[in-house]
C-alpha positions as CSV (number, residue, x, y, z in Angstrom):
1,X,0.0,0.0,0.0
2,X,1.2,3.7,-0.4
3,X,3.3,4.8,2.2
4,X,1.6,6.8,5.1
5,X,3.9,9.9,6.1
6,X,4.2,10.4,9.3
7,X,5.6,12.8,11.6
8,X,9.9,12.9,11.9
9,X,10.5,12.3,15.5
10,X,13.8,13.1,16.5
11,X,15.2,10.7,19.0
12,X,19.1,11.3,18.9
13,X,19.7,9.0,21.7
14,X,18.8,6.4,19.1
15,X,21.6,6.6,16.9
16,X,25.3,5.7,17.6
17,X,26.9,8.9,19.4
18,X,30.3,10.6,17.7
19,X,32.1,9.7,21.0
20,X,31.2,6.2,20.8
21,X,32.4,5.4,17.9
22,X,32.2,1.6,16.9
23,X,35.2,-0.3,18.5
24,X,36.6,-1.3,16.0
25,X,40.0,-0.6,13.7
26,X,39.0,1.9,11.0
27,X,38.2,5.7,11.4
28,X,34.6,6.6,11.9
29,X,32.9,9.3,9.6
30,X,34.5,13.2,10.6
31,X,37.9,11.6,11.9
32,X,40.4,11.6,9.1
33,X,43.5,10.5,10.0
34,X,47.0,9.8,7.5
35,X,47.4,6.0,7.3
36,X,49.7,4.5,9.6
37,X,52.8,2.5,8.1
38,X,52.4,-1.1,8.0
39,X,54.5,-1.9,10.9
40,X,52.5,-0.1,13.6
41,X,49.4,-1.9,12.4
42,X,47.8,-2.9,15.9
43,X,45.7,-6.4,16.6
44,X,42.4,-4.5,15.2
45,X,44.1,-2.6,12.4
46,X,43.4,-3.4,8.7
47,X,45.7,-6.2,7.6
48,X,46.8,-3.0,5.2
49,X,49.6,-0.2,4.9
50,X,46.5,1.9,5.9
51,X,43.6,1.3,7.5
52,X,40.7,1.3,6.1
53,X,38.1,3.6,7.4
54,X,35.0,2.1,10.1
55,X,31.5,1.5,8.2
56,X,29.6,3.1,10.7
57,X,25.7,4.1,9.9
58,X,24.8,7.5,9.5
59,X,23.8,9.4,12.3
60,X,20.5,9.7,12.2
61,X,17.2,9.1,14.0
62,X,15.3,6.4,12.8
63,X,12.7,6.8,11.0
64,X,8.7,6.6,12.3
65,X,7.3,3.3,10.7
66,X,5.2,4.3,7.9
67,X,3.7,1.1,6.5
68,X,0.0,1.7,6.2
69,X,-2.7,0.2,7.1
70,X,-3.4,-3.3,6.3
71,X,-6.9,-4.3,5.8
72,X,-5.5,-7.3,4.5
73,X,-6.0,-9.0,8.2
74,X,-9.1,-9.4,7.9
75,X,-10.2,-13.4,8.4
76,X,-9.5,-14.7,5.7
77,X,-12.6,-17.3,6.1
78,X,-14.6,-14.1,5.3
79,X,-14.7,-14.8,1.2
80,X,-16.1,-11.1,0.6
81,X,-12.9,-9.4,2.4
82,X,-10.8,-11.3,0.2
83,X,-12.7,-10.1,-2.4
84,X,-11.9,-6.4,-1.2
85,X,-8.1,-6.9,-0.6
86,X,-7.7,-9.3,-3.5
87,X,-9.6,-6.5,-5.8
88,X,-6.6,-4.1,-4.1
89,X,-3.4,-6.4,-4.5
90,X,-4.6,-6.8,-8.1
91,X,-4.5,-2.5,-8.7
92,X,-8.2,-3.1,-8.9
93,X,-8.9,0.3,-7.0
94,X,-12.4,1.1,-7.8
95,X,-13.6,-2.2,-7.8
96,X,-11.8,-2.7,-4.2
97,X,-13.8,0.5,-3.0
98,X,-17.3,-0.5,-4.4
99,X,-16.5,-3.7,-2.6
100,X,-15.8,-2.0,0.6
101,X,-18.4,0.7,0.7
102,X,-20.7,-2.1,0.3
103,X,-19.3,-4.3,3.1
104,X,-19.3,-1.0,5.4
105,X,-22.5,0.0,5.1
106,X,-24.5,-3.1,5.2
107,X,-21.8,-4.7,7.5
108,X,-20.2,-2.6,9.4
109,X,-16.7,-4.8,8.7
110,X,-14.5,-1.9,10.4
111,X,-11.6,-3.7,8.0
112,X,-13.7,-3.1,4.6
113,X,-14.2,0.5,6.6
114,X,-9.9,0.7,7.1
115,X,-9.9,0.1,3.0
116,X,-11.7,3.0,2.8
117,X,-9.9,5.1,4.8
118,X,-6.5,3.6,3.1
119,X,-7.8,4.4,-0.5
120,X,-9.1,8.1,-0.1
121,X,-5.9,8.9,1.9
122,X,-3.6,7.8,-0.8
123,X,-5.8,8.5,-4.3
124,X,-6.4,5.1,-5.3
125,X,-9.5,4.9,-7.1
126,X,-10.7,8.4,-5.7
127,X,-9.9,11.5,-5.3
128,X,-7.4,12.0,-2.0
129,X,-9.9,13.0,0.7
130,X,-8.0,12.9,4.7
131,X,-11.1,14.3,5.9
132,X,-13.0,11.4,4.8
133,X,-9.9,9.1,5.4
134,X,-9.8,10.2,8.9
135,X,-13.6,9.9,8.9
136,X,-13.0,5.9,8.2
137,X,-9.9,5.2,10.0
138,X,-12.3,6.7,13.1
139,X,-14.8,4.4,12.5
140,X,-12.7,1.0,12.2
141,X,-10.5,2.6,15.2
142,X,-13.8,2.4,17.3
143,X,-14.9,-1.3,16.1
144,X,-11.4,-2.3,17.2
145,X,-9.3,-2.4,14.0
146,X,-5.9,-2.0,15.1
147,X,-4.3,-1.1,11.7
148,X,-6.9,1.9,10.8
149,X,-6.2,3.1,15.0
150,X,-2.6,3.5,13.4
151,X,-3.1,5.0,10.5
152,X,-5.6,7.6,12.2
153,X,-2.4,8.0,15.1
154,X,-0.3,8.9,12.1
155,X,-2.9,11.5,10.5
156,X,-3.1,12.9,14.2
157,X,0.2,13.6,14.7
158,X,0.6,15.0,11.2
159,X,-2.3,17.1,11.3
160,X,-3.9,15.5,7.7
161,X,-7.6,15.0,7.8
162,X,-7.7,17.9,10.5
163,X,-5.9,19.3,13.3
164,X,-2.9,17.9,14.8
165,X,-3.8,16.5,18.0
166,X,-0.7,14.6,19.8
167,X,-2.8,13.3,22.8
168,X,-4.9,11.3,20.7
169,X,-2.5,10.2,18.7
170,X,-0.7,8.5,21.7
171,X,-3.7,7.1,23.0
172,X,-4.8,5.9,19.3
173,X,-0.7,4.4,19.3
174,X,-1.0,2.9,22.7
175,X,-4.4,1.1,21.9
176,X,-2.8,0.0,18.2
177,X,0.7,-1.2,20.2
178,X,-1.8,-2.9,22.8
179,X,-3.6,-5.1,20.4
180,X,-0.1,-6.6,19.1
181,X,0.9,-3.7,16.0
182,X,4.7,-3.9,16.3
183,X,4.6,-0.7,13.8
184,X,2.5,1.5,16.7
185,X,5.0,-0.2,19.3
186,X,7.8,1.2,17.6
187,X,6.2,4.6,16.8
188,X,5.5,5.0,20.4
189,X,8.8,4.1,21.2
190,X,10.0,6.8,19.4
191,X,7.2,9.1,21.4
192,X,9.4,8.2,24.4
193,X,12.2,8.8,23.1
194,X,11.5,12.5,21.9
195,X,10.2,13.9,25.3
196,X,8.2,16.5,24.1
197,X,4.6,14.7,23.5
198,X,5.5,12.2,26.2
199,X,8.0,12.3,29.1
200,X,11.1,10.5,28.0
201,X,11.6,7.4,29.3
202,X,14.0,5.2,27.8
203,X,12.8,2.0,29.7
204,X,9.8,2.2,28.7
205,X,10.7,3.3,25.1
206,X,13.2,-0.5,25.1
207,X,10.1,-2.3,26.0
208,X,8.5,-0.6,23.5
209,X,10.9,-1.4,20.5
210,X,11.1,-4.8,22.0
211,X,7.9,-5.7,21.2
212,X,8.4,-4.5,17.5
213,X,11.7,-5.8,17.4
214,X,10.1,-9.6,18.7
215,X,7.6,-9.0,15.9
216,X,10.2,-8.9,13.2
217,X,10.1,-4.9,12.8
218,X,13.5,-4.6,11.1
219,X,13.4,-0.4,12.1
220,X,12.7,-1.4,15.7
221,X,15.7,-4.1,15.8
222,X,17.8,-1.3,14.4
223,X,16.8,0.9,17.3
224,X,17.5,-1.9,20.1
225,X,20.3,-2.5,18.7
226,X,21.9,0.8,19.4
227,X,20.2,0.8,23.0
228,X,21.9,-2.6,23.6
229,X,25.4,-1.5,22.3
230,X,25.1,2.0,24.7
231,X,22.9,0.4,27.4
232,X,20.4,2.8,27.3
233,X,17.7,2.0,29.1
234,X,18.9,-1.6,29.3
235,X,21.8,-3.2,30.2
236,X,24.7,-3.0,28.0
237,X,24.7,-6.2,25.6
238,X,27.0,-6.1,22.7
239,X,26.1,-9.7,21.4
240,X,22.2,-9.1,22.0
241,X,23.0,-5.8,20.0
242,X,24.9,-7.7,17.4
243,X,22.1,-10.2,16.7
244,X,20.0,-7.7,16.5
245,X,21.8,-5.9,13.8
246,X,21.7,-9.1,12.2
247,X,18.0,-9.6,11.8
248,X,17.7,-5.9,10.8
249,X,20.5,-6.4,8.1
250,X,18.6,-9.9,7.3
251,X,15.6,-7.7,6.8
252,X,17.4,-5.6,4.1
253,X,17.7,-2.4,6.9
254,X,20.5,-0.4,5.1
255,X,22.1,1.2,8.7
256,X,21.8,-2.2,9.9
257,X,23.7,-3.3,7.1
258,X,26.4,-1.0,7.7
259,X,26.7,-1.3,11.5
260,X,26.8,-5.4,11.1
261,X,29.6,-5.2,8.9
262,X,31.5,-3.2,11.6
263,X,31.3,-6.2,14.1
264,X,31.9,-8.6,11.8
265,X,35.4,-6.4,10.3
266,X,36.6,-6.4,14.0
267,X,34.7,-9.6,15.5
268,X,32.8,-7.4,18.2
269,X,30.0,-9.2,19.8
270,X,30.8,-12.0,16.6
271,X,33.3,-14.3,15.1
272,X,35.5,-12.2,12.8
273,X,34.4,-12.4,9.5
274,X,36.2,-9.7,7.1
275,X,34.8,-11.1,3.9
276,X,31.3,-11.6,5.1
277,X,31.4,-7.5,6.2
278,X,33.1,-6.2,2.8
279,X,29.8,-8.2,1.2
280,X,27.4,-6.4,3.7
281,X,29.3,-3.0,2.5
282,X,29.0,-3.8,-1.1
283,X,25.3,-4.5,-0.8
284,X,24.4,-1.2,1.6
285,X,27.3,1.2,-1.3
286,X,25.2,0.0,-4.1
287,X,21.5,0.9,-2.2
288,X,23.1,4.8,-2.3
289,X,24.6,4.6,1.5
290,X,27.3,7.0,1.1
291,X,29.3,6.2,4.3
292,X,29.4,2.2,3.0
293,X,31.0,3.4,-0.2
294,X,33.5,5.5,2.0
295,X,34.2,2.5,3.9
296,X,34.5,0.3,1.1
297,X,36.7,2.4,-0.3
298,X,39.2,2.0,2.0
299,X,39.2,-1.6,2.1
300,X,39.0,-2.2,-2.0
301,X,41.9,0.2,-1.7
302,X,43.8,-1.4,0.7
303,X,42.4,-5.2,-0.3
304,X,41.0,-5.5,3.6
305,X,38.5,-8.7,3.5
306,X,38.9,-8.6,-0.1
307,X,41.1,-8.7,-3.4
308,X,42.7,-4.9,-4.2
309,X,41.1,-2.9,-6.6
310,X,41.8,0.4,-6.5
311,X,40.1,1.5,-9.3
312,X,37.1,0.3,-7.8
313,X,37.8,1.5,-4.4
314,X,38.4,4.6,-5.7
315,X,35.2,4.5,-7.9
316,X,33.0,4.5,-4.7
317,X,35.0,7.3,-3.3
318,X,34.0,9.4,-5.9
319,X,30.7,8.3,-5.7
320,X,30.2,8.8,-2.3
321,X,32.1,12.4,-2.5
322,X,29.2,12.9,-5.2
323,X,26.8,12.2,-2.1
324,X,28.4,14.8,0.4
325,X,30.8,12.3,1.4
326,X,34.0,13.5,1.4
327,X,37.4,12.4,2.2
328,X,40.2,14.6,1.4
329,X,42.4,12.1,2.5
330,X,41.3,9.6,-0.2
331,X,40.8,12.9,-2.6
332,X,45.5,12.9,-2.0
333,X,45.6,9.2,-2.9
334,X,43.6,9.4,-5.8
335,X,45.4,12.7,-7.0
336,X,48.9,10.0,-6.8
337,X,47.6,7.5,-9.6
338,X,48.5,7.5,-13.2
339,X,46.5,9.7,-15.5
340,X,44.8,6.7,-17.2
341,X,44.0,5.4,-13.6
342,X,42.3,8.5,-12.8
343,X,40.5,8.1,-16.0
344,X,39.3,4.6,-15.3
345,X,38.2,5.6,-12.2
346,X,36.4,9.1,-13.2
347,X,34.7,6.7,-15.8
348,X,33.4,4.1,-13.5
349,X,32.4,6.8,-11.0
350,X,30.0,8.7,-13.5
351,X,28.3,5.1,-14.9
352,X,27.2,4.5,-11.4
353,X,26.0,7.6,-10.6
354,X,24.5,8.0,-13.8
355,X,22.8,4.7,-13.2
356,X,21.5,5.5,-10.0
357,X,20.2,8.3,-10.8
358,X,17.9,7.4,-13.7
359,X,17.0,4.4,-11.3
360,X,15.9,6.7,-8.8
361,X,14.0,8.9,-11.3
362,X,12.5,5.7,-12.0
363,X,11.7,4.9,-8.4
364,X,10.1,8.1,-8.3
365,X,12.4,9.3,-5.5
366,X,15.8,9.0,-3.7
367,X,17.4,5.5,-3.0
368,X,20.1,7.0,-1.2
369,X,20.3,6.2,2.7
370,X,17.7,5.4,4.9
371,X,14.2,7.5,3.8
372,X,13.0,10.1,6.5
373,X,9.4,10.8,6.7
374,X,8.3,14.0,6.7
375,X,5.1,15.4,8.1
């Protein structure tokens, strides 16, 4: 379903802090520092004549979960609600919310009644209406529909189908969370977190993303992660934190990604597994994460976990430069190869980024990082 945009709550304790860096042997992001010679490499350093610098995520709150609502749930004995969510899989819009108007009227199925709220809030087979989205969403919410007490939370905190109205919205959250939505859970979380709606409390706020995280909520084991690795609000844990990273990396969570290659680089929390964490880099560079082509880099460049290859090294340099990401360091370096290698690597550097930019022109938005609602 389209994407419901939700409030950006900005929960900085979330995200790995510059002064606890990952521990591990490479430099993290705004630390530049001239490669050591070879013979002062220490037990963690890069088996390299440099190191090569730490894949850490970018710093950044995560973002509120803003899957919509899923009417989908309903029973799926009920043959006429597959009807209705079938006609919706299928692109079938109109025919999905003749289906459901019928259903809520004559019914009252508060989930044929989250469809309709789902379909005018996001155009699909009428015109976009929040009013009337909110309207539906209110109606499920009441008959117990935890998805459409979500999706109303979201338009309550953003202010879309009327005013903005935070005290609902937490109670609308709370009642979601309650009735098992790991995607409320994690937005209330982040409620906690913030301290201006709610009073921060981190416990409360790990409970919180435990639940998501337990329910396979890859942005929520993301979160936990980090409170693990820092012990906030719970005991420090760095393997917990690490298999958490895991199951958010399995679940294709960019920052996740990043952050589980650091352990397994330096064997924190993990066995030591340099070739498994220049794969994980590779797949989060080519999803547009500009601090995993930094990192990369430095380990192409310096054959760290895997075969030398400058020019590709160097390729991703450019490319992530071309993303903000600097590194003047790496900048000197390239600046030392032969003209032609320059060449090669100027070449490769604007087919990529060529590439990903029709793709996301096609995708009808940015790939690059980890997307941020906005309200």
């Amino acid at each position: 379903m389209k994407v419901l945009r939700s409030l950006t709550v900005i929960a900085g304790c979330l995200t790995w802090a510059a002064s606890a860096t990952a521990q591990i042997s490479l430099t993290p992001p705004g630390v530049q520092t001239s490669p050591p010679a070879a013979s002062k490499a220490a037990p963690k350093k890069a088996p390299a004549p440099a190191p090569a610098k730490a894949p850490t995520a970018a710093k950044k709150a995560p973002p509120p979960a803003e899957k919509p609502a899923q009417p989908a749930e309903a029973a799926p004995t009920d043959p006429n609600a597959d009807l209705v969510y079938g006609a919706y899989q299928r692109g079938q819009y109109k025919t999905a919310f003749d289906l459901a108007s019928k259903r809520a009227q004559e019914n009252n199925d508060p989930k044929a009644m989250t469809m309709l709220g789902e379909l005018y809030a996001n155009a699909l087979g009428v015109k976009r209406d929040y009013a009337k989205a909110a309207e539906w969403y209110q109606r499920a919410s009441e008959r117990g529909d935890r998805e459409a007490m979500f999706a109303l939370a979201m338009m309550r905190l953003s202010g879309r189908g009327g005013n903005s109205n935070r005290e609902q919205a937490v109670k609308l959250l709370a009642s979601s969370a309650k009735l098992g939505n790991p995607k409320a859970a994690y937005n209330l979380a982040l409620l906690y977190l913030d301290g201006n709606t709610l009073p921060q409390d981190l416990r409360r706020a790990a409970e919180l993303l435990r639940v998501a995280a337990d329910a396979g909520n890859a942005e929520a084991q993301y979160a936990l992660a980090t409170f693990y690795k820092e012990g906030t609000g719970v005991p420090k844990d760095l393997e917990r934190a690490v298999r958490l990273l895991q199951a958010a990396a399995l679940a294709d969570n960019v920052d996740a990604e990043v952050e589980y290659a650091i352990a397994l680089f330096n064997g924190t929390g993990t066995p030591k597994n340099q070739p498994a964490a220049v794969a994980l880099l590779r797949k989060a560079a080519r999803q547009n994460n500009a601090i995993a082509q930094n990192r990369l880099a430095w380990l192409l460049i310096y054959g760290a976990g895997a075969p030398a290859d400058k020019i590709e090294g160097f390729k991703w340099h450019l490319v992530a430069k071309s993303a903000g990401k600097g590194d003047p360091k790496l900048d000197e370096m390239l600046s030392e190869l032969s003209p032609a290698d320059r060449a090669k690597v100027q070449e490769a550097a604007e087919r990529w980024t060529g590439a990903a930019t029709s793709k996301s022109r096609l995708d009808g938005g940015t790939s690059a990082g980890h997307p941020v609602a906005k309200p």
